[in-house]
RODO-2510 file (C-alpha; in nm, 4 decimals, decimal comma):
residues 374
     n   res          X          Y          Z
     1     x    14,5696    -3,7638     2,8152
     2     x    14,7790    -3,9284     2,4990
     3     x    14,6609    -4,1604     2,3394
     4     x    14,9444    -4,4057     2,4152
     5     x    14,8136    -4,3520     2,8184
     6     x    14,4617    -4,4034     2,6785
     7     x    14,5267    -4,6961     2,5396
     8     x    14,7224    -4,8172     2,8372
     9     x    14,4230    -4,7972     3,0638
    10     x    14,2085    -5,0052     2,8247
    11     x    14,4450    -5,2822     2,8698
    12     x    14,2238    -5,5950     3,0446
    13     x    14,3663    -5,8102     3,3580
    14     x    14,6637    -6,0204     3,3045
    15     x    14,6611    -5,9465     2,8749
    16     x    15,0228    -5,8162     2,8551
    17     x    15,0885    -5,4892     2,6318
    18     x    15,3548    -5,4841     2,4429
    19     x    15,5898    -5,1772     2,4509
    20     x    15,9002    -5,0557     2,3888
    21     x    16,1330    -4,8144     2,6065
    22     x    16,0227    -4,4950     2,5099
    23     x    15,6611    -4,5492     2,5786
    24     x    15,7450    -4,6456     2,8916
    25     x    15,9305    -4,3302     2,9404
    26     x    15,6285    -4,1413     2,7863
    27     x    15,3869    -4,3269     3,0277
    28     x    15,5874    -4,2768     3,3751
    29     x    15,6636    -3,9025     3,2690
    30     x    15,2726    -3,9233     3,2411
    31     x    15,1431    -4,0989     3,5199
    32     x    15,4150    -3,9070     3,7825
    33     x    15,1373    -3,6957     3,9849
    34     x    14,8859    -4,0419     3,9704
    35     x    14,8687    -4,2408     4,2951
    36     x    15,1899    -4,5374     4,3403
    37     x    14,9189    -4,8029     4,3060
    38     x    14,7622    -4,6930     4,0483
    39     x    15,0811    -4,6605     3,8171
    40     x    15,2080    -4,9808     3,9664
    41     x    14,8853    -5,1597     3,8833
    42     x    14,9355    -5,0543     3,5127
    43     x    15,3130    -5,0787     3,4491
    44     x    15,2211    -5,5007     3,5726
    45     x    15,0459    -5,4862     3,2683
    46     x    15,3228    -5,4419     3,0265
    47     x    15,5916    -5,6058     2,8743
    48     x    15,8851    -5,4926     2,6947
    49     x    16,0349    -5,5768     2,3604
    50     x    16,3879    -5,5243     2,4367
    51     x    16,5953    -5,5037     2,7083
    52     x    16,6366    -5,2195     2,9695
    53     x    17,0052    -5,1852     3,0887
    54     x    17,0679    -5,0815     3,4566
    55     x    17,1206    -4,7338     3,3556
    56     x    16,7166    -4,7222     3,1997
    57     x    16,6324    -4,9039     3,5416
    58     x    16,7822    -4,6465     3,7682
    59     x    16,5914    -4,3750     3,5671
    60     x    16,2828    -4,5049     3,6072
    61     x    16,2802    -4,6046     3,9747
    62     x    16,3575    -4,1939     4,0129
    63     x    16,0581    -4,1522     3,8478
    64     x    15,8106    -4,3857     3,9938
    65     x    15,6164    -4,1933     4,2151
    66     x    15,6123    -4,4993     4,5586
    67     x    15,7485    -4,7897     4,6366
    68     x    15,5324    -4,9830     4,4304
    69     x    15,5782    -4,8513     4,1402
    70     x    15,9124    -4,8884     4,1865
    71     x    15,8847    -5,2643     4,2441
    72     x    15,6888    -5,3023     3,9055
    73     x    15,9406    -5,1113     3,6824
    74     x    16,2128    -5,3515     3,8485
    75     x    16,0328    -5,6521     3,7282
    76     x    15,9292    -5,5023     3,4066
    77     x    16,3348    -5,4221     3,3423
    78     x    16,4690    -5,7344     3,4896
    79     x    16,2087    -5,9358     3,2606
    80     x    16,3499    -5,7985     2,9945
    81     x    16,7093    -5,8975     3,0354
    82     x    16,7453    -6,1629     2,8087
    83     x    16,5940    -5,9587     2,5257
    84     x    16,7677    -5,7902     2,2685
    85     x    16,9026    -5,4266     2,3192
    86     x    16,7489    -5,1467     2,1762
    87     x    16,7696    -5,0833     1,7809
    88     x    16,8931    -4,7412     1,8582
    89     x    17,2301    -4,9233     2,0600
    90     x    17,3074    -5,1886     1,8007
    91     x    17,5662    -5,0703     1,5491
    92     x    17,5305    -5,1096     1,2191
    93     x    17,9300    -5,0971     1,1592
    94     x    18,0964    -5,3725     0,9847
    95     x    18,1765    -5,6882     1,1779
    96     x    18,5243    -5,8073     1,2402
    97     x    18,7084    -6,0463     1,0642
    98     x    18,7543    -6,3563     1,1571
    99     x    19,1058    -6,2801     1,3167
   100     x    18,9914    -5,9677     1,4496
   101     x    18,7418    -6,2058     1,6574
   102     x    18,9648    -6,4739     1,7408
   103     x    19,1776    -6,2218     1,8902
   104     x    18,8878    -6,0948     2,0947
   105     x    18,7693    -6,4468     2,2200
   106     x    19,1475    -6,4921     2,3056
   107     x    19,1747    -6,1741     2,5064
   108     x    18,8561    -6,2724     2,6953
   109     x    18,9892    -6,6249     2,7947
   110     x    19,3105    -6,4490     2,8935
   111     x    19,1001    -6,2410     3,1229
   112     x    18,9081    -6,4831     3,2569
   113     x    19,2327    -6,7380     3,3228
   114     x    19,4784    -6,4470     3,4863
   115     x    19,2938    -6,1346     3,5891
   116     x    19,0066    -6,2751     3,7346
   117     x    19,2602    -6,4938     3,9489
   118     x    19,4299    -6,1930     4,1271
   119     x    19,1226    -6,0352     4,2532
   120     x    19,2294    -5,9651     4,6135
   121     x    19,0022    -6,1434     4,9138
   122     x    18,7127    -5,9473     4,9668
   123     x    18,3733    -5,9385     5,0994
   124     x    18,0757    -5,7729     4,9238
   125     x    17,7238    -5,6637     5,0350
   126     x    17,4408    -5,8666     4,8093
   127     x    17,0795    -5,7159     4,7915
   128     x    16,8424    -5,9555     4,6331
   129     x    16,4591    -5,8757     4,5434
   130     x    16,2417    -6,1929     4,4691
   131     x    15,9390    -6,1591     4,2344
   132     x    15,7322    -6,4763     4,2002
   133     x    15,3847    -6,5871     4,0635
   134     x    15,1592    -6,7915     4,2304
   135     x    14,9864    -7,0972     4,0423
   136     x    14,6473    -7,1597     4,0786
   137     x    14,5802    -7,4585     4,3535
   138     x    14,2860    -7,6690     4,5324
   139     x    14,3811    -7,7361     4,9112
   140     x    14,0893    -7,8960     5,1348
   141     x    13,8135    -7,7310     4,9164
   142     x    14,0090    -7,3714     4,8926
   143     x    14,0742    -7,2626     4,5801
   144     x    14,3620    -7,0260     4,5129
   145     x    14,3389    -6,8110     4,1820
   146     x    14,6659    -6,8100     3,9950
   147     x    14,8298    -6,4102     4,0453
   148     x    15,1342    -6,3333     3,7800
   149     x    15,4604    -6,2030     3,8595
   150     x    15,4534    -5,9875     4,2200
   151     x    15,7256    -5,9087     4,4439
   152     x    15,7300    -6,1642     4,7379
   153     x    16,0911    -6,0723     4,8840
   154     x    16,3866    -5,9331     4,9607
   155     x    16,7117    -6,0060     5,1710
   156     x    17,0366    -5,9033     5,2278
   157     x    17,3725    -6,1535     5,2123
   158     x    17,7258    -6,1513     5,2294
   159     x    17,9662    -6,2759     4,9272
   160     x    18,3212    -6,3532     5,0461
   161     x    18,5615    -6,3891     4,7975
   162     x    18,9041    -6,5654     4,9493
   163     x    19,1754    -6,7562     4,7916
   164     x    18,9870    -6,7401     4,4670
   165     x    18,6827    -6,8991     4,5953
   166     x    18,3332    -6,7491     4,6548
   167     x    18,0802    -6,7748     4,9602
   168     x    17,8144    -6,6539     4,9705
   169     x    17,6391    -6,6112     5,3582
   170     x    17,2853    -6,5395     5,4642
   171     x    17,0933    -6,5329     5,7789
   172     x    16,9841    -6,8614     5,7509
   173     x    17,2601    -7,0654     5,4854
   174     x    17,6004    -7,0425     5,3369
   175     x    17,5565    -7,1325     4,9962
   176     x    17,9384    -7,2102     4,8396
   177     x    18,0091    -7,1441     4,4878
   178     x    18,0920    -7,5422     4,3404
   179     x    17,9972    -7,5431     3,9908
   180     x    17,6211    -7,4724     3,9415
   181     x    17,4825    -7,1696     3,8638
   182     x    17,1206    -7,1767     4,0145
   183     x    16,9544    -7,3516     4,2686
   184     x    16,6545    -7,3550     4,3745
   185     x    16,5409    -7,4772     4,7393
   186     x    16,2659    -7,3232     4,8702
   187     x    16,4480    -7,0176     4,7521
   188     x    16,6171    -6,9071     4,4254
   189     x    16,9987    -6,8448     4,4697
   190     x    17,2975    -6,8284     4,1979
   191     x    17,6380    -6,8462     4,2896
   192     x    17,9668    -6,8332     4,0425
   193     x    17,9686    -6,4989     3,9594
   194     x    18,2698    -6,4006     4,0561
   195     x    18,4079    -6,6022     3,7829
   196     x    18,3235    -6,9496     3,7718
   197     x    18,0031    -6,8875     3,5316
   198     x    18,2549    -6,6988     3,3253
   199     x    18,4918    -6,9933     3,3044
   200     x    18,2109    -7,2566     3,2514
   201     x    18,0729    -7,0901     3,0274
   202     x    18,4151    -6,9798     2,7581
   203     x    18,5035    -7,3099     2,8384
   204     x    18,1822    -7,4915     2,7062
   205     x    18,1842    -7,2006     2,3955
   206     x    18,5020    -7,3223     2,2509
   207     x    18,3377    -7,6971     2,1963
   208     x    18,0173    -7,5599     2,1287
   209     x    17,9106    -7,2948     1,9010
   210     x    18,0733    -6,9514     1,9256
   211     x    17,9769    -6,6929     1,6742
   212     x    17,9927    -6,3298     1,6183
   213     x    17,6593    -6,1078     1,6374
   214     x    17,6909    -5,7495     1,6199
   215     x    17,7861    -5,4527     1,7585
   216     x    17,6711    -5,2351     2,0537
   217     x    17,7180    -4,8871     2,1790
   218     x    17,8136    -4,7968     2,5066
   219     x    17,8510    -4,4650     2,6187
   220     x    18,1381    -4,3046     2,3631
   221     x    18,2759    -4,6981     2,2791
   222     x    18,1240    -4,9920     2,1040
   223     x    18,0709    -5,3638     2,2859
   224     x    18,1178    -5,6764     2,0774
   225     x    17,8415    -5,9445     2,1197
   226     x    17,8880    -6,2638     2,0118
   227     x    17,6538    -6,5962     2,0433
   228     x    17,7081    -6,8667     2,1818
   229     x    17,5190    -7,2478     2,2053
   230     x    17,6766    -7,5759     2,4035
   231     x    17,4643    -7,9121     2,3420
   232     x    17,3634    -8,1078     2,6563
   233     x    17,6877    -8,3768     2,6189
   234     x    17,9418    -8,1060     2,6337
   235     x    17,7769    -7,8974     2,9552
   236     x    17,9240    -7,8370     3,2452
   237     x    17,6116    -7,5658     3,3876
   238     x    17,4462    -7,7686     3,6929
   239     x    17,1491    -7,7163     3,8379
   240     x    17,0634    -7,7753     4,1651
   241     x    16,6838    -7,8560     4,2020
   242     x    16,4655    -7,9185     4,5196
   243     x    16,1049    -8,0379     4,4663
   244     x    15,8265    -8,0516     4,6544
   245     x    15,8434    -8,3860     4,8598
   246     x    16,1751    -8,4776     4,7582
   247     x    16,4143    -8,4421     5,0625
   248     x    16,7494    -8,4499     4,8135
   249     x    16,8274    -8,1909     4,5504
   250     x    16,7913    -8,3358     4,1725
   251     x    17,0813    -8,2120     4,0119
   252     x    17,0648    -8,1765     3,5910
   253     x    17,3447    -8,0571     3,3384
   254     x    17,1266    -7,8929     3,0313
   255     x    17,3085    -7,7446     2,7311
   256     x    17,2149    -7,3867     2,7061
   257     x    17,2897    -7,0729     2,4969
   258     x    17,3233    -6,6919     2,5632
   259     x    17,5444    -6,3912     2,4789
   260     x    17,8831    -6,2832     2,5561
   261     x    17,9571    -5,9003     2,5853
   262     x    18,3266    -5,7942     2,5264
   263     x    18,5604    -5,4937     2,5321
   264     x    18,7353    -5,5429     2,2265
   265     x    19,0346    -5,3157     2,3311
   266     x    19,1176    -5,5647     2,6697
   267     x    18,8614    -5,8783     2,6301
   268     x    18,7249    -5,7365     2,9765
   269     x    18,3611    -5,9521     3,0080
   270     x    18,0843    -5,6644     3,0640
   271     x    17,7922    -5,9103     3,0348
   272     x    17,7036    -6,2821     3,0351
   273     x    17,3849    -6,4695     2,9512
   274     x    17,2858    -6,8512     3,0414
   275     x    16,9723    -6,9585     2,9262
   276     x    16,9474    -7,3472     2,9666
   277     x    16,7813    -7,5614     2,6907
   278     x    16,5288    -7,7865     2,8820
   279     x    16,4011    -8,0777     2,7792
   280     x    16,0051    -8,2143     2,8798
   281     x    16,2043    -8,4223     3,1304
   282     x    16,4098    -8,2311     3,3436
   283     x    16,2812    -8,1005     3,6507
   284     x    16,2156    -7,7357     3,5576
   285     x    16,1117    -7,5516     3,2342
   286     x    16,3320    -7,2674     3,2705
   287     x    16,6646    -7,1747     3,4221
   288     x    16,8156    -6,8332     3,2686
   289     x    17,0908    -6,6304     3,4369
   290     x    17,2251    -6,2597     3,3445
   291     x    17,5293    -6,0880     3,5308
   292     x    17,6404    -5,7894     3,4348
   293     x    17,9644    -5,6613     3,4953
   294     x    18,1134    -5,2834     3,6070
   295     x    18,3800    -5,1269     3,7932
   296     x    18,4088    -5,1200     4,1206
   297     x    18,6735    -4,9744     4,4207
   298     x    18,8726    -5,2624     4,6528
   299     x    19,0920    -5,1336     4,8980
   300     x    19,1550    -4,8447     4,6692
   301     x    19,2192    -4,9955     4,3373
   302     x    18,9922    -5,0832     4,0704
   303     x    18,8478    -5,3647     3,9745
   304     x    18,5504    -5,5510     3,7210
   305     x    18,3130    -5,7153     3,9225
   306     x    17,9596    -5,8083     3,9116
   307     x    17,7336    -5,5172     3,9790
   308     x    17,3863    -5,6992     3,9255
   309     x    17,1988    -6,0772     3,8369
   310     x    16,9144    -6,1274     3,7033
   311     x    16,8364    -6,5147     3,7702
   312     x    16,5015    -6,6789     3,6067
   313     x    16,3841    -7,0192     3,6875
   314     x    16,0008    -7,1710     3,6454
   315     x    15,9969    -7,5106     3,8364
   316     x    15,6907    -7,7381     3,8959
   317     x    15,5661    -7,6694     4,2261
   318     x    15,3529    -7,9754     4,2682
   319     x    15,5015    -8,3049     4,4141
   320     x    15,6026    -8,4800     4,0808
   321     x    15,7580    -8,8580     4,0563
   322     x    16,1040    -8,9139     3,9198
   323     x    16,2981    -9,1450     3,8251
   324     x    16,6331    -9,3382     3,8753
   325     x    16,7950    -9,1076     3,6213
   326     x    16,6439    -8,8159     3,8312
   327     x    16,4037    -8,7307     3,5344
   328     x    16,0549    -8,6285     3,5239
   329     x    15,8035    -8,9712     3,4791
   330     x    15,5306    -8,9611     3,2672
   331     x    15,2024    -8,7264     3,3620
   332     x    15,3487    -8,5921     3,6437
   333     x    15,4496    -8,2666     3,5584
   334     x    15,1806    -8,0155     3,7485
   335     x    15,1566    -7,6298     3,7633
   336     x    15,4692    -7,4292     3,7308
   337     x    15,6432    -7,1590     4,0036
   338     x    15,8218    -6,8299     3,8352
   339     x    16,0848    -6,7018     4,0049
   340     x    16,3029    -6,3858     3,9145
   341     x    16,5595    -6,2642     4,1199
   342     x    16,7484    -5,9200     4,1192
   343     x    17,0617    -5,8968     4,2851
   344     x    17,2691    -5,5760     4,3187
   345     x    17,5979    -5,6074     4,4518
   346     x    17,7759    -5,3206     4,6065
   347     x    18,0045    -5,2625     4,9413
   348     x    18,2845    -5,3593     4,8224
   349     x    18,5612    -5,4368     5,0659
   350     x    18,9026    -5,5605     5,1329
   351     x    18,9157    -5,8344     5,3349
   352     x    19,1657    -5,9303     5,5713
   353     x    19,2736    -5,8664     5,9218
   354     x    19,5280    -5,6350     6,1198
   355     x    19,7486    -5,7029     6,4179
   356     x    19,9544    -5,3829     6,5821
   357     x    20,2964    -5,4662     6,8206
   358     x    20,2780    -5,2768     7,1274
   359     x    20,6070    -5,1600     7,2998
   360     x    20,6356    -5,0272     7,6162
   361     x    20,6557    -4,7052     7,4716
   362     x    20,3205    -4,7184     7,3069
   363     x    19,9945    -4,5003     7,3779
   364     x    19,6445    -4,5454     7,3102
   365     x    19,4753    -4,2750     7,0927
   366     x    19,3999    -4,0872     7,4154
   367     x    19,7879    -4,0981     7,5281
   368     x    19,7340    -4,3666     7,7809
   369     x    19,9224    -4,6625     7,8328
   370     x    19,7211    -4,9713     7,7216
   371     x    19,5653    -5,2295     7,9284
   372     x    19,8008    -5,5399     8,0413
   373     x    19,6569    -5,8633     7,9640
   374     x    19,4567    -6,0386     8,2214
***
């Protein structure tokens, strides 16, 4: 046994461990004859220090001996999203200039303006895993102990993209796109990614704060990152909020920061970070949002579209008191609910429909003649 595993096991209930990527790697390649439980059990008690890309994801769910172990990596990656990347990814080459930037933050808004805009109408297949913790509570004398992060559910939807809008459909809702990027009813959903976030959020940039950070590798190219921070006056990210004993969503416009991933060579947007900058009295204490973006195949062409979310939102789950602004009043604030979604989106399809004029001369595939109308 290593010493890293060694350590791992002396790791107490609920007292995160802080790794990085490789142990990880050095701990699954480890633990891969140990029972699924077992590894699961441990990897809940870690935390990473930088981010794990999809790519680092997909490795480790191969490796993950069960099911649950495959659950924990996924929250241990998606937890991470909002990190930095690894040390070994960020490029120590000199920055652009200042026009070389501009030029770069111009290509982007071109994208975003005219490319996303001719996307064709589509429909896309959206599979979202829910992790969430559960706060401690008294109800009637039973006492609930609080339980971190776990994986509570997942679902299936349908995204329909027509005439440059975006629905998105479930079994029970259609949740259209408008202009927020989270909401949270009884369930955590995002909408927008299929390019209002982007918009919003270039948009907001330009009055904001928009500054260059540093270079990243991917694959054989290099990624340009740059920072960005919009104050609470100039937002236009809405959140959609539905507390306990409120029957009407309270809606809030926080300024928020993130990162911006771009191609330098087209201004193609790879990945997009929203991290909202609460205040004591809005509603929630966190709302963060991640979408990366990839290629992907639409009635045989190619396309950039989002490939995966990673949506994180704590919200007090206690019925709380607000006010006529729709703010929090004093005291009444109460234990918190984590969410964390991951949402993969893949099933890509053209959407539209097909008529066929019959003559009299036509056949059905089987050389018949086809049925007259009744």
């Amino acid at each position: 046994m290593s010493l890293f595993l060694f350590a791992m096991l002396a790791v107490p209930a609920f007292a995160a461990k802080r790794v990085d990527i490789k142990q990880v790697d050095q701990a699954l390649t480890e633990w891969k004859d140990k029972p699924d439980a077992e590894v699961a059990h441990w990897l809940d008690g870690l935390k990473l220090t930088e981010r794990a890309d999809a790519a680092q994801l997909a490795q480790w769910r191969k490796t993950a001996p069960g099911p649950k172990s495959k659950q924990a990596v996924a929250l241990l990656a998606d937890a991470s999203a909002f990190l930095r990347a690894p040390a070994s990814e960020i490029l120590q080459t000199t920055p652009p200039n200042e026009i070389a930037q501009r030029q770069m933050l111009s290509l982007a808004s071109a994208y975003v303006e005219t490319t996303l805009v001719k996307l064709p109408n589509f429909f896309a297949s959206e599979s979202i895993t829910t992790f969430e913790d559960t706060p401690a509570s008294q109800d009637y004398g039973v006492y609930t102990n609080y339980q971190p992060m776990h994986y509570s559910d997942f679902k299936r939807a349908t995204v329909l993209y027509r005439d440059g809008k975006e629905v998105m459909e479930t079994k029970s809702s259609e949740v259209s796109e408008q202009d927020q990027t989270i909401t949270l009813a009884g369930q955590l959903l995002s909408s927008g990614e299929f390019g209002p976030v982007l918009h919003t959020v270039l948009t907001d940039a330009r009055s904001g704060k928009l500054t260059w950070s540093h270079w990243e590798a991917m694959g054989d190219s290099k990624t340009a990152l740059f920072r960005y921070s919009v104050p609470r006056h100039q937002s236009h990210y809405r959140l959609k909020v539905e507390l306990a004993g409120h029957s009407k969503p309270t809606q809030t416009r926080p300024g928020y920061h993130g990162e911006i991933a771009i191609d330098p060579a087209n201004g193609t947007i790879l990945r997009i970070t929203l991290q909202a900058d609460l205040s004591d009295d809005d509603p929630m204490k966190r709302a963060d949002l991640m979408v990366e973006y990839g290629r992907v195949e639409i009635g045989k062409q190619s396309y950039i579209c989002p490939v995966r979310t990673v949506a994180m939102t704590e919200s007090y789950s206690a019925k709380v008191q607000l006010d006529e602004r729709g703010f929090l009043t004093p005291n009444q604030k109460g234990p918190t609910l984590k969410m964390l979604n991951d949402a993969r989106f893949d099933n890509y399809h053209v959407l539209r429909s097909e008529a066929r004029l019959l003559t009299g001369a036509d056949t059905d595939d089987d050389g018949s003649k086809p049925d007259s109308p009744q």
